[in-house]
N, C-alpha and C positions, 0 to 999 in steps of 0.2 A: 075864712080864717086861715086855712092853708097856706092860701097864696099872701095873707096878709103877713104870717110867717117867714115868710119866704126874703123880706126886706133884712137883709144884713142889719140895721140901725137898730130896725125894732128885736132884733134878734138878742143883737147887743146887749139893749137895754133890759129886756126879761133877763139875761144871762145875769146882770148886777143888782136883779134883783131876788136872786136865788133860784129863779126859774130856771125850764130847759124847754126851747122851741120843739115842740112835737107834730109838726102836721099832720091830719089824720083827719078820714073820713068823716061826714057826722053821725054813721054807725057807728065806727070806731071810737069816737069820743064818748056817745052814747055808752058803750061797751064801757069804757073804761071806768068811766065815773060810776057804773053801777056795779065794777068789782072794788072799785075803792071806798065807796059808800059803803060796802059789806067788810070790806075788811075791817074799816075802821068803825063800823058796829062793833063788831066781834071784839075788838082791842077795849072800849069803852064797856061793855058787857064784860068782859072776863075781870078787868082793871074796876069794876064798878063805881065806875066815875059818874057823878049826878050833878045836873046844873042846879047853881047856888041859887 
């Protein structure tokens, strides 16, 4: 994924799609998705937002 990252074209194209190319370890991705997953618990817990 890094290195697939790494092509200008596809870079581009996440960029128009609101994205932002991050290259990173699959630790680090690991990593991230499991602080973001908790954060955005916490936002839907506090917001108590419930699927319809």
């Amino acid at each position: 994924m890094a290195e697939a990252l790494q092509d200008p074209e596809l870079a581009r194209r996440l960029r128009e799609q609101g994205g932002e190319p991050a290259p990173m370890t699959q630790k680090q991705f690991k990593d991230f998705i499991a602080t973001e997953t908790a954060k955005y618990a916490r936002i839907v817990e506090s917001a108590r937002i419930v699927a319809e």
